[in-house]
C-alpha positions in Angstrom: 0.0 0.0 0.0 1.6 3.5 -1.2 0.7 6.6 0.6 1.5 10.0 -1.1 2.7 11.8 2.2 4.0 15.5 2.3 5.0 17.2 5.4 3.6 20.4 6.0 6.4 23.0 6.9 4.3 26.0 8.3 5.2 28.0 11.7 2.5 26.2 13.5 3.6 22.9 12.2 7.7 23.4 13.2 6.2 24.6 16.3 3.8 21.5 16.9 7.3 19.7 15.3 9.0 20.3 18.8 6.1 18.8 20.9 6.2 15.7 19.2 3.0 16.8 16.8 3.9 16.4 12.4 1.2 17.7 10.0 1.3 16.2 6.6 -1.1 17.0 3.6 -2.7 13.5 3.1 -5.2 12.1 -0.4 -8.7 13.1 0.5 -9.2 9.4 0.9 -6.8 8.6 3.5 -7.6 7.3 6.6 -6.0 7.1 10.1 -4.9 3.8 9.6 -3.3 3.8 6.5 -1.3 7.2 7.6 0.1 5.2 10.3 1.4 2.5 8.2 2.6 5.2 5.4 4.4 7.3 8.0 5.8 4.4 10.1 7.0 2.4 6.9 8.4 6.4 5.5 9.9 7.1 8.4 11.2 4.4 10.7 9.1 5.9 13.3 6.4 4.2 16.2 3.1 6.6 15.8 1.1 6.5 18.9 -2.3 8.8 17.5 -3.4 10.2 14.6 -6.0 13.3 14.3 -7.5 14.7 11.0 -9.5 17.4 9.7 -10.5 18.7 6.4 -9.5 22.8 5.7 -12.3 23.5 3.1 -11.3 25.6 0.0 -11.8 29.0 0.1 -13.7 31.1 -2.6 -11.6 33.4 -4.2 -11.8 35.9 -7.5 -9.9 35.0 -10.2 -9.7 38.1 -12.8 -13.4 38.2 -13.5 -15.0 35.5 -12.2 -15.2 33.7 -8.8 -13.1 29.8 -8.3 -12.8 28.0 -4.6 -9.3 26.8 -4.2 -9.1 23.0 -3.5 -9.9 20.7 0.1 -6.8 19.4 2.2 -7.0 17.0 4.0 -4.1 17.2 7.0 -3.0 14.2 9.2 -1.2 15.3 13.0 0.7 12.6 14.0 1.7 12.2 17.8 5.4 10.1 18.1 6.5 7.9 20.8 8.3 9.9 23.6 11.8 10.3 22.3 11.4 10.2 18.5 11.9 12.8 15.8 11.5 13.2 12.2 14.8 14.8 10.9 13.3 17.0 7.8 11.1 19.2 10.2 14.3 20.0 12.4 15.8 21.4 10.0 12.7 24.0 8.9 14.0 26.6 11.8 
């Protein structure tokens, strides 16, 4: 099973980064189970929860008429105690 993954490098998430807490932008399809897998197999990493939400598109003008940019769906993964992801320590 392959995951499309991306991290999410944001102030809040390099913040969140410290705690323990990665975002990553996830398929609209994904579920908490199969981020798990994705990230643990990615990574190396033991995840102990995963939260998601959905950030709905906003509407926005484009020249003359109005478009809605697209739905992400983000994933915040909590690690076990003691383990890092090396690509969001070096986002400072």
């Amino acid at each position: 099973m392959s995951m499309q993954i991306a991290p999410r490098i944001s102030e809040k998430a390099v913040a969140m980064a410290e705690a323990g807490v990665y975002v990553f932008d996830v398929p609209a399809n994904a579920n908490k189970i199969s981020v798990t897998q994705a990230v643990e197999a990615a990574f190396k990493v033991e995840v102990v929860a995963v939260n998601m939400l959905i950030t709905k598109g906003k509407l926005k003008r484009f020249q003359k008429t109005m478009g809605r940019r697209k739905d992400v769906k983000k994933a915040y993964v909590t690690l076990k105690k003691g383990q890092t992801i090396a690509m969001f320590e070096g986002a400072n």
